[in-house]
FILUM-165703 format. One line per 5 residues: for each residue x negated, y, z negated of N, C-alpha, C, CB. Coordinates in steps of 0.001 Angstrom, whole numbers. Atoms other than C-alpha are relative to their C-alpha. Glycine has a CB too. Example, Ala and Ser with C-alpha at 12.3 -4.5 7.8 and 13.67 -1.06 7.14 Angstrom:
2
-890:-1190:0:-12300:-4500:-7800:-900:1200:0:992:27:-1246  820:-1190:60:-13670:-1060:-7140:770:1090:-730:-414:462:1415
END
This chain:
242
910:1118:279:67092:24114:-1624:-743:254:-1311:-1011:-198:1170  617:102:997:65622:23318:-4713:-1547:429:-411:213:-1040:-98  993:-628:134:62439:25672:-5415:-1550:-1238:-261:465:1056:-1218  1070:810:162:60526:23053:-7252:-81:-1355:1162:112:-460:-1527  17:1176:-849:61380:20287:-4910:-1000:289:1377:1617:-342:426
274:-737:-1182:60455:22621:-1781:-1794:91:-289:1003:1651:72  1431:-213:414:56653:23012:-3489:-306:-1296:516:-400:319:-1632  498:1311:-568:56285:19444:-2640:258:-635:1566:564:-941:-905  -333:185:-940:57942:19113:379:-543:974:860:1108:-168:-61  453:-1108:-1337:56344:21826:2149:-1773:-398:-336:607:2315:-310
1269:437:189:52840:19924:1028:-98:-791:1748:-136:-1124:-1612  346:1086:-1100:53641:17014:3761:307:90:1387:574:-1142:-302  192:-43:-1092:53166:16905:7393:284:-1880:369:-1467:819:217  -843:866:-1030:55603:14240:8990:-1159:-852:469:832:894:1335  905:844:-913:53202:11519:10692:832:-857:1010:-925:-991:-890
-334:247:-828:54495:10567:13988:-737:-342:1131:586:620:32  1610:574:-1197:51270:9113:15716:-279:-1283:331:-1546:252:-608  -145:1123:-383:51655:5284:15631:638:-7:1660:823:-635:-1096  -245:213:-1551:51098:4811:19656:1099:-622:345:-975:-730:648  -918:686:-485:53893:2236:19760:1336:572:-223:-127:-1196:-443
-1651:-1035:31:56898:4764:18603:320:67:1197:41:1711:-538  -1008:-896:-1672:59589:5166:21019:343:1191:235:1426:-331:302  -216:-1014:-176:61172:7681:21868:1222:398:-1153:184:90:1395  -691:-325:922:63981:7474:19763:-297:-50:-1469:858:-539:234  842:299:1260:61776:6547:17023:-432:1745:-659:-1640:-1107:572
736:-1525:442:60022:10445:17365:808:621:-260:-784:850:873  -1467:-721:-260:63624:11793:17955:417:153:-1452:1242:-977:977  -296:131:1378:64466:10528:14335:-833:-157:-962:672:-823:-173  1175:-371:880:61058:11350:12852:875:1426:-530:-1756:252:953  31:-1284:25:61562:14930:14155:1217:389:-802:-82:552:1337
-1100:-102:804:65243:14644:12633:-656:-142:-1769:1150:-1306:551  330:33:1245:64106:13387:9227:-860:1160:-738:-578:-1128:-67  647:-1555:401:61606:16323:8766:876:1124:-35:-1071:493:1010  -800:-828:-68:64287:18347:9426:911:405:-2042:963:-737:1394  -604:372:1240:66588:16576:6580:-933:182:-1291:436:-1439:133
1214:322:1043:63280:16772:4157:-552:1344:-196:-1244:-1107:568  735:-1381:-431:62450:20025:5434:-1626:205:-1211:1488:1601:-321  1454:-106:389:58745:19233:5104:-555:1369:671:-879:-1374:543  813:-886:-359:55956:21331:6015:-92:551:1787:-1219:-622:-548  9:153:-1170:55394:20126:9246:-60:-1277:791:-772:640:234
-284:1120:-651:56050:17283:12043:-1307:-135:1065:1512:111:670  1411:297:-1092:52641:15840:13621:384:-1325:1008:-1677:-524:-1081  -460:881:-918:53346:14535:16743:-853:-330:1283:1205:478:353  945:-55:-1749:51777:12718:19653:-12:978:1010:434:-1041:985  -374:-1661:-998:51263:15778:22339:863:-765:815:-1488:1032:1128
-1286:-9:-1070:53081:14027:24829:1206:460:-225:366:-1164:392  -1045:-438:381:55850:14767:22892:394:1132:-550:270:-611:-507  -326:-905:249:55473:17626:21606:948:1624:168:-653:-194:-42  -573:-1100:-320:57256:20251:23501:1557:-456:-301:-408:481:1497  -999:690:484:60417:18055:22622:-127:329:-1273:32:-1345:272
-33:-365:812:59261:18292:19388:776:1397:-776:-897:-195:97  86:-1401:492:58897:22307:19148:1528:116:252:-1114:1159:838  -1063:-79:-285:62379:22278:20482:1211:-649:-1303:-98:-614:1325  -570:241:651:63971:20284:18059:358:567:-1287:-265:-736:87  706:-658:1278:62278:21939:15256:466:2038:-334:-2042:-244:470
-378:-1345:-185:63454:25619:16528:1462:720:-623:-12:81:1430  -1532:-748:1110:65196:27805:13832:-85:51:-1272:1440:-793:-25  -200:197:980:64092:25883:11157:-1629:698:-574:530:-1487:-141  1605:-672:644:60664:26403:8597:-805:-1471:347:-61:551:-2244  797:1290:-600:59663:22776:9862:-1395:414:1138:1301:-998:967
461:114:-1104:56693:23308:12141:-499:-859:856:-487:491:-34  500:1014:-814:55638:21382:15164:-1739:298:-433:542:213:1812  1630:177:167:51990:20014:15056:-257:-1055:646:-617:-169:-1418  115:920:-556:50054:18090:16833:-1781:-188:256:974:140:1119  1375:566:250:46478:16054:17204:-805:448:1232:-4:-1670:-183
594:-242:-890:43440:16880:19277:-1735:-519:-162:354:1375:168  933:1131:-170:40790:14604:20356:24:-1141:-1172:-1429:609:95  -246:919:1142:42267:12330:18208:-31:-1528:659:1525:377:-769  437:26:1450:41766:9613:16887:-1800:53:-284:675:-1493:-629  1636:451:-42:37584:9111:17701:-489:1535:151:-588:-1218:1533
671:-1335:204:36956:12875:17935:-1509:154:1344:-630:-30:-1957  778:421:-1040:34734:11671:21231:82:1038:1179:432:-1384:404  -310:-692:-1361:36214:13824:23688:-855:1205:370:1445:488:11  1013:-1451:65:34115:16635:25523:709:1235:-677:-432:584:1659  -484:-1515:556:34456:20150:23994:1098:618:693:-1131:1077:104
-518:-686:-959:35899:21266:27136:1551:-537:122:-894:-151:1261  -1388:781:-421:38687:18507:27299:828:481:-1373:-165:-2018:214  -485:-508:956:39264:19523:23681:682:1572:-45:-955:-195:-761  -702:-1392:-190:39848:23366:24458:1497:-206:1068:-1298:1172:829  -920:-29:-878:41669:22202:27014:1943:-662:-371:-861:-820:1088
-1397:729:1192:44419:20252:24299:559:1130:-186:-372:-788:-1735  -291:-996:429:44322:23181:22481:570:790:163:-435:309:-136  -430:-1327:-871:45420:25700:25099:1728:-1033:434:-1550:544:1855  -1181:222:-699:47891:23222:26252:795:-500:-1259:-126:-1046:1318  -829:104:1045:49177:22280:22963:777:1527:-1121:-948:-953:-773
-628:-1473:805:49746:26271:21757:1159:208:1817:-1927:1933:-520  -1333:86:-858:51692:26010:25111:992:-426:385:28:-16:560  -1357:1142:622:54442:23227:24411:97:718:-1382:-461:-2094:-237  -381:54:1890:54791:24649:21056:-557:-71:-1682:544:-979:-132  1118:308:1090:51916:23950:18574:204:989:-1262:-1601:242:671
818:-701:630:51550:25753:15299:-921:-263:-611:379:494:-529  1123:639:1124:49350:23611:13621:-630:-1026:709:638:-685:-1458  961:1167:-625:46328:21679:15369:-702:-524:-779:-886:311:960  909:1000:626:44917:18616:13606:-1377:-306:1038:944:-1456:-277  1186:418:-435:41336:18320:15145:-455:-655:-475:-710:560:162
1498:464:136:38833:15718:15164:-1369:360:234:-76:-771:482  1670:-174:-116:34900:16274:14497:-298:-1207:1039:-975:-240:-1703  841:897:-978:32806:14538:17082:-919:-1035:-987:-1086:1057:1062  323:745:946:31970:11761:14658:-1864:-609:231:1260:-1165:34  1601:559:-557:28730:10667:16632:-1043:1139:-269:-64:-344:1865
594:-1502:-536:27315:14083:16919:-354:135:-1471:1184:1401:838  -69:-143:1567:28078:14359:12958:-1082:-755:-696:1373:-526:-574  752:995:924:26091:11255:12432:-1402:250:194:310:-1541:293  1104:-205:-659:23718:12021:14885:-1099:1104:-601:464:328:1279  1132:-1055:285:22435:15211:13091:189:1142:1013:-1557:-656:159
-176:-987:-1418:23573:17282:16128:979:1314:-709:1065:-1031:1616  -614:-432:236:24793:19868:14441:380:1243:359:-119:-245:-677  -491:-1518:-620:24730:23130:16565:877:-480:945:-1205:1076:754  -1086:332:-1193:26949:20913:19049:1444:-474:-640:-618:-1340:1043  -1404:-36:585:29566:20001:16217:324:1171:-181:226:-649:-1184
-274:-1272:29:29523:23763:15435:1073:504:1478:-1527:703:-101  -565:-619:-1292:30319:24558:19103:1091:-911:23:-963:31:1415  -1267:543:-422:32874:21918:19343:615:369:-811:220:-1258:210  -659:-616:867:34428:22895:15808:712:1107:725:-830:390:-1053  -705:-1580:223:34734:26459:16945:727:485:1154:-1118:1203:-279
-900:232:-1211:36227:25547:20300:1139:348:156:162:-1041:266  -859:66:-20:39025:24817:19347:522:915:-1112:173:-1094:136  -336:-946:874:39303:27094:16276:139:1486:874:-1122:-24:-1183  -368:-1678:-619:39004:30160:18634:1384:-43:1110:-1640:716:1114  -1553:118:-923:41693:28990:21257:1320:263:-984:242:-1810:727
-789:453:1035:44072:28235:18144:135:1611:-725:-788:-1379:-971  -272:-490:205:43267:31434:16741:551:1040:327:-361:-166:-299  -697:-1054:-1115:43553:33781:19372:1459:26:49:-406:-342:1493  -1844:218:-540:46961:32504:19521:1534:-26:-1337:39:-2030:863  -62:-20:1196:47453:33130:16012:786:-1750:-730:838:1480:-213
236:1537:708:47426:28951:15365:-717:-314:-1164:-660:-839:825  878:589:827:46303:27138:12651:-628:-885:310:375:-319:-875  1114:1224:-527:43362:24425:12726:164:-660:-1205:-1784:392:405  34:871:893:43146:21491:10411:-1232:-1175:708:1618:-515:-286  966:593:-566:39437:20074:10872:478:-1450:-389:-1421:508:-449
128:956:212:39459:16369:10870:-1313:-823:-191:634:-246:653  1439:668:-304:36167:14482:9309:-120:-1403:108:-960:311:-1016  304:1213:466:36800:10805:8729:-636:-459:-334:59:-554:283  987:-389:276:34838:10847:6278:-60:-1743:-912:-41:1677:-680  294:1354:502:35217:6868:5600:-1338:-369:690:1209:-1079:335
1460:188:-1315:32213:6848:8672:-1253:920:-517:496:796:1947  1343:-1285:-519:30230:9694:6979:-154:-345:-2134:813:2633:1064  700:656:1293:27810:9760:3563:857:1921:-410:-2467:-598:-57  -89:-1237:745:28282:13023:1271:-1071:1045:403:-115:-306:-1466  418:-1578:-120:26030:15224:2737:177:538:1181:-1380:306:-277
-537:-566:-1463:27732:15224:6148:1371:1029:-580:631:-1585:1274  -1503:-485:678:31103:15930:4056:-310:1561:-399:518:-1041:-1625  728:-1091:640:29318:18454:2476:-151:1343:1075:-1516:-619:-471  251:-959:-969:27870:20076:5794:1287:568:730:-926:-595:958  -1290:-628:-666:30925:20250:7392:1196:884:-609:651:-1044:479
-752:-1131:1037:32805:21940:4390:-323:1009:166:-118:-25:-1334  727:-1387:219:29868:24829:4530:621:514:1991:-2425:-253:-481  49:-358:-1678:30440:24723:8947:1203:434:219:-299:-1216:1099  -1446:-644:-2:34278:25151:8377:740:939:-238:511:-343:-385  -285:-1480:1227:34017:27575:5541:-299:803:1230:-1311:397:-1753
911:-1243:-238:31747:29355:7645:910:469:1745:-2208:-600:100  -1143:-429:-1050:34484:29214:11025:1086:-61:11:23:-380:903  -1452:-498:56:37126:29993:9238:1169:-1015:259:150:1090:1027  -1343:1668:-569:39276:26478:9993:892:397:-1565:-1108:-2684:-9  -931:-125:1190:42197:26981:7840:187:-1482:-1034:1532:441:702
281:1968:1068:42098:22552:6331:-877:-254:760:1345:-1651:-53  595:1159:184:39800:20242:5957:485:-800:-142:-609:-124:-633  -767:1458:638:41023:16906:6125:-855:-1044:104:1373:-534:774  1319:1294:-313:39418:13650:5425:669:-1054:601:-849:-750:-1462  -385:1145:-1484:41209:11403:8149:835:149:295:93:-1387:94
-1074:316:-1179:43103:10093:10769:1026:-484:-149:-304:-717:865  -1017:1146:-99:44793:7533:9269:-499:-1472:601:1166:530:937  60:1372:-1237:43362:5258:11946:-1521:-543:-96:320:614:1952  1641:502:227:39697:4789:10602:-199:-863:-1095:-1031:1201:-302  137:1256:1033:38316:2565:8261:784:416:-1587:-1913:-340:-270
-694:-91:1490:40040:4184:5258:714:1538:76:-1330:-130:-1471  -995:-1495:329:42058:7353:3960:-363:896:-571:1086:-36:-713  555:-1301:726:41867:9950:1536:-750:-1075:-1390:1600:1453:-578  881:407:1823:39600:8989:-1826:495:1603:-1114:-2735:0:272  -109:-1040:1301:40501:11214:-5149:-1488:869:-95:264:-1014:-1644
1568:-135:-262:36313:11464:-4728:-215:1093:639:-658:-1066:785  714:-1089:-1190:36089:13201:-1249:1075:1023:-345:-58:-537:1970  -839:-1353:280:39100:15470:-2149:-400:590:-884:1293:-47:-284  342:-1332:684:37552:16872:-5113:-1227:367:292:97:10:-1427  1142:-197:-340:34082:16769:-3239:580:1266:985:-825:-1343:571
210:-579:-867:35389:18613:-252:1050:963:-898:102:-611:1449  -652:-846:818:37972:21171:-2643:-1133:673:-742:1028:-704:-879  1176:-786:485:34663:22057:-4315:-954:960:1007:-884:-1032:-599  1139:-119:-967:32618:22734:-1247:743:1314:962:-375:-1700:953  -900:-688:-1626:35149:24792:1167:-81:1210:-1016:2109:-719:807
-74:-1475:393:35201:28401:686:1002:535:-221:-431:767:733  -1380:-394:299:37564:30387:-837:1138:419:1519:-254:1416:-1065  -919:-21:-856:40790:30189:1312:476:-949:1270:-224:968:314  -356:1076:-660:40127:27053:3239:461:-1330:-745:-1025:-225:765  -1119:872:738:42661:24764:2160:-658:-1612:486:1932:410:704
215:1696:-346:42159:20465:2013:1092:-535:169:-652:-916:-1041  -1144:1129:-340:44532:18025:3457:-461:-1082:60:724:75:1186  424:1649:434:44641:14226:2516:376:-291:1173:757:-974:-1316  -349:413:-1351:45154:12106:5174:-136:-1721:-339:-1165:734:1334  682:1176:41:45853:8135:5112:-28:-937:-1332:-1264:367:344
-304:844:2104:46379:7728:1120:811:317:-332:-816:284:-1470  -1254:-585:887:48985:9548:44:1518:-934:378:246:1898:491  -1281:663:-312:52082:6865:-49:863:-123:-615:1:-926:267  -1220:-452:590:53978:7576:-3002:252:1141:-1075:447:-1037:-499  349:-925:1110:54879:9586:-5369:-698:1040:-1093:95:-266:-204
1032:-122:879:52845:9683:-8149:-1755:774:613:-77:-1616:-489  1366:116:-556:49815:9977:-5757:-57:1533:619:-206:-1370:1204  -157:-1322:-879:51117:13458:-3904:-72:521:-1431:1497:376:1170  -280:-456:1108:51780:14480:-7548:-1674:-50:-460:1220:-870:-818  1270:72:700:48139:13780:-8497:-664:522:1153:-527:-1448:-606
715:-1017:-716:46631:15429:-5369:528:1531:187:-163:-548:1257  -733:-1048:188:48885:18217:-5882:-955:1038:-1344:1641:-644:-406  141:-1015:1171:47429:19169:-9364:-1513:-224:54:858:-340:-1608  1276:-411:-282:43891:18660:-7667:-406:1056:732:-506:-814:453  401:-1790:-1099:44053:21509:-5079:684:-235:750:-1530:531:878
105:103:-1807:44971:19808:-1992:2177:678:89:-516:-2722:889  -1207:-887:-128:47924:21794:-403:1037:-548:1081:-475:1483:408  -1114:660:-567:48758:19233:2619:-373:-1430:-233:273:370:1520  288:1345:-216:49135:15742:3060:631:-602:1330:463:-741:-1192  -532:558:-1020:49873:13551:6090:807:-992:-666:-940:-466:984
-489:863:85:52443:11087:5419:1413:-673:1022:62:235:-1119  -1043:694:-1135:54443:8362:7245:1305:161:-950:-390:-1923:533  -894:619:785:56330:7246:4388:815:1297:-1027:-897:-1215:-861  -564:-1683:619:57767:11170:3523:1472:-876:-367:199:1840:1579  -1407:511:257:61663:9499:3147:-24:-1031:-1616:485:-1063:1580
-18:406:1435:60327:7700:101:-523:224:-949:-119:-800:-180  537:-882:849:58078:9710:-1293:547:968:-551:-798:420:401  -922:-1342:450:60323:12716:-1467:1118:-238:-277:197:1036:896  -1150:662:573:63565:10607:-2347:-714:-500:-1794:514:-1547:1255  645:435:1103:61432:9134:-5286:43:1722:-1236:-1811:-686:680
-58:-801:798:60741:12754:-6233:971:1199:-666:-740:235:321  -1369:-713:329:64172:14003:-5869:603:-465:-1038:972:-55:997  -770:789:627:65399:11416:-8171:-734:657:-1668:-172:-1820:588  527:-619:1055:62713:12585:-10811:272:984:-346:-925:92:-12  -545:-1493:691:63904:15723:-11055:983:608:-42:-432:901:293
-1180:13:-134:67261:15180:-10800:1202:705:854:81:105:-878  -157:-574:-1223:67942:15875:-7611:629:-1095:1208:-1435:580:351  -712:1574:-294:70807:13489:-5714:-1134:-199:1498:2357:29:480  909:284:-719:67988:11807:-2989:1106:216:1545:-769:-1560:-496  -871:-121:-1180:68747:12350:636:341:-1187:1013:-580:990:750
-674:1303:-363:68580:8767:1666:150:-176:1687:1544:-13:-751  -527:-249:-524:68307:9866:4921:259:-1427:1624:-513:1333:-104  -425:1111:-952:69890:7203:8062:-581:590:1774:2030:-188:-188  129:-108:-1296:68592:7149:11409:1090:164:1006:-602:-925:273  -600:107:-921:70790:8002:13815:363:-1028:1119:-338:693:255
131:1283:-692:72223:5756:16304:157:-97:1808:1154:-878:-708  308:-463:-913:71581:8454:19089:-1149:-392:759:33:951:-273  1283:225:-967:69121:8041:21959:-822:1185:253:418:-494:1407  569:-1222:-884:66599:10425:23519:-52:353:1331:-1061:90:-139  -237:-98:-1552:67549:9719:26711:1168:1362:287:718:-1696:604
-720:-557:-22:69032:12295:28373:-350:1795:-22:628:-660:-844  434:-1582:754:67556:15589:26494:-543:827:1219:-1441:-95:-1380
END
């Protein structure tokens, strides 16, 4: 595989979270990540242990969301993802912040929920990827939660879901890339849809991105660098069965 191509492709994390996917829909997500050999494949948990399975052998990893998308859920129900998502297969947990709690000023109880799930995850030598949606929050929540992340070790920061009022801003990525401590990495989330745009958060810091639209983003950038695109076709297999 193509060195420079692989720098970009190992940025994006598969998005496979639209509730209404079927089954064969995730089936030929988890395939396409394969063909793309992205970073990693974020997948609804239900599915995930299907996932990890599919994914086994390759450098693709399974991933998957927790207390997603409102970040509402108790702490407890959240550890309780956690534990059961490093047990289907997990290497990489996208968490949500408790968005109320955030707004609220409550911040020794986002701490404790933060580090909830960061200690289950790590123990198990997992990664965490905080989630702030930070379309709901001003700059000095963004801010706080950069110093609360730095300070428990969460391997990303990301600024959304996807599913909130907006995505990544060029803004909060070089706000929260300034703010995080050396070695905690930023992931976009929600903006990144073509090309050009992974290419310009690329030569800002950020190291992942969520994207749906990976098959045309990374065909686009195969073509730029003269690289025959992979074009790749859905299968016309089922998941029934597996």
């Amino acid at each position: 595989m193509n060195a420079q191509y692989l720098e970009y492709a190992k940025m994006i994390d598969h998005s496979l979270l639209i509730p209404t996917m079927d089954e064969r829909q995730l089936e030929d997500g988890c395939q396409l990540a394969l063909a793309y050999d992205v970073a990693s494949v974020c997948i609804m948990p239900y599915y995930l242990k299907r996932c990890a399975k599919i994914l086994a052998g390759s450098s693709v990893q399974p991933s998957t969301t927790i207390g997603f998308p409102h970040g509402g859920h108790a702490t407890a129900a959240k550890r309780f993802e956690a534990e059961q998502a490093i047990a289907d297969g997990c290497q990489e947990l996208d968490m949500v912040v408790n968005i109320s709690q955030v707004l609220s000023g409550q911040w020794a109880y986002v701490t404790r929920d933060i580090a909830a799930v960061i200690e289950v995850a790590h123990a198990a030598k997992r990664r965490v990827k905080v989630i702030f949606e930070n379309s709901y929050l001003q700059d000095e929540h963004k801010i706080r939660l950069c110093q609360l992340c730095s300070d428990l070790k969460a391997d990303w920061v990301k600024t959304s879901t996807g599913y909130g009022g907006g995505g990544a801003t060029i803004e909060d990525l070089k706000l929260m890339i300034a703010k995080v401590a050396p070695g905690v990495q930023v992931k976009a989330a929600g903006g990144v849809r073509d090309w050009a745009t992974l290419k310009q958060v690329r030569a800002l810091g950020v190291t992942r991105c969520g994207a749906s639209r990976t098959q045309e983003i990374l065909d686009a950038g195969r073509i730029e660098m003269g690289i025959e695109p992979i074009r790749f076709t859905p299968s016309a297999s089922t998941a029934a069965g597996y």
